[in-house]
Every structure is written in structure tokens, then in C-alpha cells.
Steps between C-alpha positions, in 0.01 A plus 500: 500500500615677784652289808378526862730616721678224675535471889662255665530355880607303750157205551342560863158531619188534253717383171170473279288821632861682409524358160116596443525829611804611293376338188152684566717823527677424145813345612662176500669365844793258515543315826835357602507211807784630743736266441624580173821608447592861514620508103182374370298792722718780446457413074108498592485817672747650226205438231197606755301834513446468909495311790243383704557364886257219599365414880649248691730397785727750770766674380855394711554748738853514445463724151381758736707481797301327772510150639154284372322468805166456353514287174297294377733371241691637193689429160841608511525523090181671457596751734843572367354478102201703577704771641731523256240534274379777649802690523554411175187637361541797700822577379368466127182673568291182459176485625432303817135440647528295849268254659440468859847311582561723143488859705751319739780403278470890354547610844802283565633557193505865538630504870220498689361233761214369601295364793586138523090412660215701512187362674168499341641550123440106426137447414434865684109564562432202223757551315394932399570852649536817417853699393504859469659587161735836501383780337621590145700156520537324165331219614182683574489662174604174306165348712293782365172639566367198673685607797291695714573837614589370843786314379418230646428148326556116618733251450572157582794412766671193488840576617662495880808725402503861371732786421647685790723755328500596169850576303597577145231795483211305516194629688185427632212518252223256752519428870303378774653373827822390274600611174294339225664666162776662364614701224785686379542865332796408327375225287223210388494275838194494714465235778172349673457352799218311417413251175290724226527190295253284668270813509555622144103314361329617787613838465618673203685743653820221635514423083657863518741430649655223264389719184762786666789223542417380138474869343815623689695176335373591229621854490827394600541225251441789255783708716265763620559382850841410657814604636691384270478392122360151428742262281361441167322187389794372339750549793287293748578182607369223326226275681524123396202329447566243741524707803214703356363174523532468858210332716359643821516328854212354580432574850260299748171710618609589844220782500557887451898610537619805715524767339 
């Protein structure tokens, strides 16, 4: 039988609606808490297929040159892993889908920077508005035909920081008042500013989404996608089973996370 691609990720915001939606898209996802060590993540992302970035707190300010004058807190070690990761992937021509704090880290990681607060993005309008996607983007043709001719379709917004400027070739494929996705010419890594996970059962069309991060993995487990060759199953790091084995924080309900 054949095996589902695997993702893996750094745990944030939404853990369970994640895990749903990739294993309704055919893929497996393997979440890592932030504090393990470096080895034990780069073997994991040695054996995965592509990456996905969760929501969740502000990126330091520092990674893009400014001073953090409007923070409402942040992990040091999930910023530094989840940007290597990125950079990683992007230098093996992984596939990377982004999350609301997700689109963020992309930008970062690429050289761009972002707005550090945006009013009226947290809970905007009860918690929907509308984003303009671009035309001929790949996100508007991985959405499909339920996107009307307009272009324009709604999306939650539960963020207060956004991308500024974009780096790395990335470009705009959905705006409103900020930018509110991403995507890149040169490669599998689309970013969104908003959470298509906790959407995905009450419209089809966010599924989409995770099916394209699952079918590009698959495609480049299979070497049809990537910059470079993948190593062969035999000249991959070992996983142990007792790290494999490894339990997830369990984090108090403090009500919905940033990003």
C-alpha cells in the first residue's frame, strides 16, 4: 500500500483542525513541540515530503531588522527553527504551505518584513471579509471554479501583523488593505494570511488547499519536484522509536491564538 505523504511542523494554533485537514487531503502530518533539539528536527524534516507553518504568536522583530515595538509576545526557538525550515525547504525545493503567522515566517525567511500591528485584522467585521485574489495566481486556480469571476471571496482574519515587503520572489496572489497571500514562481510555497483550516468543512474549497501541499509532497517525494535530488530511503537518517514516540505539550485553553 502506498504511503501518504508525510508533512511535518512546528505545533501552534488549531493543532487538531491541521491534522484533520491534511489527513482528509491524503497525507500524514508530524508535529514537533519547539523545544526539541535541532538534531532530532533536522532527521524529521530529512524523511518529510513538505512543510507546513502553523498560526500562532509574533515573530521577533529582530530577524527582520526592526526594533519590536508592538509584540504581543514570541518564541525565540520557534522562530529561529521555523525559519530555518523554510529556507531549508526552499533550498531543496520542498513544499511549504503557510498559516496566518505561517505567511509571516515565509516572508521573513525570504527577506521581506512585515507590519508589526494592523488595526481591525483581529476578529475584523466578526471575524470575515473579503480579499481580492490576483488574477491567474496559483492560488486562484488551485481554489477552482468556486471562485467567482470577481475574484473576490472571504476569509477569516485573526492576525494583528502582516507582510510589508515581500523578498525571495514571492508575490502577491490575495490582498485587501494588507497582503493576505503569497506565492512564489520559482517553486511549491504558497502563504495565507488567514486560517483555511478552521474553514476547510464549511467550505470545500479551503480542503484545496491542503490537497495541493499534500500532492506537491507527493510529487516531490517521487523527485518530480525539487531543486535538488532527494537522498534515497536508505541514506536517511534513522528515526528512533522513542523520539518518534514523543508526546505533545498540553497547553491550557487561553482562547483563540494570534495568528
Amino acid at each position: 500500500m502506498k504511503k501518504e505523504p508525510l508533512i511535518i511542523g512546528i505545533d501552534g494554533s488549531y493543532t487538531y483542525m491541521c491534522e484533520d485537514a491534511i489527513e482528509q487531503a491524503g497525507g500524514e502530518l508530524f508535529l514537533l513541540p519547539s523545544y526539541m533539539d535541532k538534531e532530532f528536527i533536522d532527521e524529521v524534516y530529512q524523511i518529510s515530503d513538505g512543510v507546513l507553518l502553523l498560526g500562532g504568536g509574533d515573530i521577533d522583530a529582530n530577524y527582520y531588522g526592526a526594533v519590536n515595538f508592538f509584540n504581543i509576545g514570541f518564541n525565540p526557538r520557534r522562530d529561529r527553527i521555523e525559519l530555518a525550515l523554510v529556507r531549508k525547504a526552499m533550498q531543496d525545493g520542498k513544499p511549504v504551505l503557510g498559516l496566518c503567522r505561517g505567511i509571516q515566517v515565509m516572508t521573513v525567511a525570504a527577506g521581506g518584513t512585515l507590519f508589526q500591528h494592523v488595526d481591525n485584522h483581529w476578529l475584523w467585521k466578526g471575524n470575515y471579509h473579503p480579499v481580492q485574489l490576483t488574477a491567474n495566481s496559483r492560488l486562484r486556480r488551485i481554489l477552482g471554479d468556486v471562485v467567482p469571476k470577481s475574484g473576490e471571496i472571504w476569509v477569516n482574519s485573526l492576525h494583528h501583523q502582516a507582510a510589508q515587503t515581500l523578498g525571495g520572489g514571492f508575490k502577491i496572489s490575495a490582498w485587501n488593505d494588507v497582503i493576505e497571500a503569497i506565492e512564489h514562481d520559482g517553486g511549491p510555497w504558497i502563504g495565507v494570511q488567514f486560517h483555511p483550516e478552521t474553514m476547510q468543512h464549511g467550505n470545500k474549497k479551503w480542503r484545496r488547499l491542503f490537497e495541493w501541499l499534500v500532492e506537491s509532497a507527493d510529487l516531490y517525494r517521487g523527485g518530480i519536484v525539487g531543486a535538488r535530488p532527494r537522498p534515497s530511503p536508505a541514506n536517511r537518517p534513522p528515526i528512533h522509536e522513542k523520539d518518534v514516540a514523543v508526546r505533545r505539550v498540553k497547553k491550557e485553553q487561553m482562547g483563540p491564538s494570534v495568528g
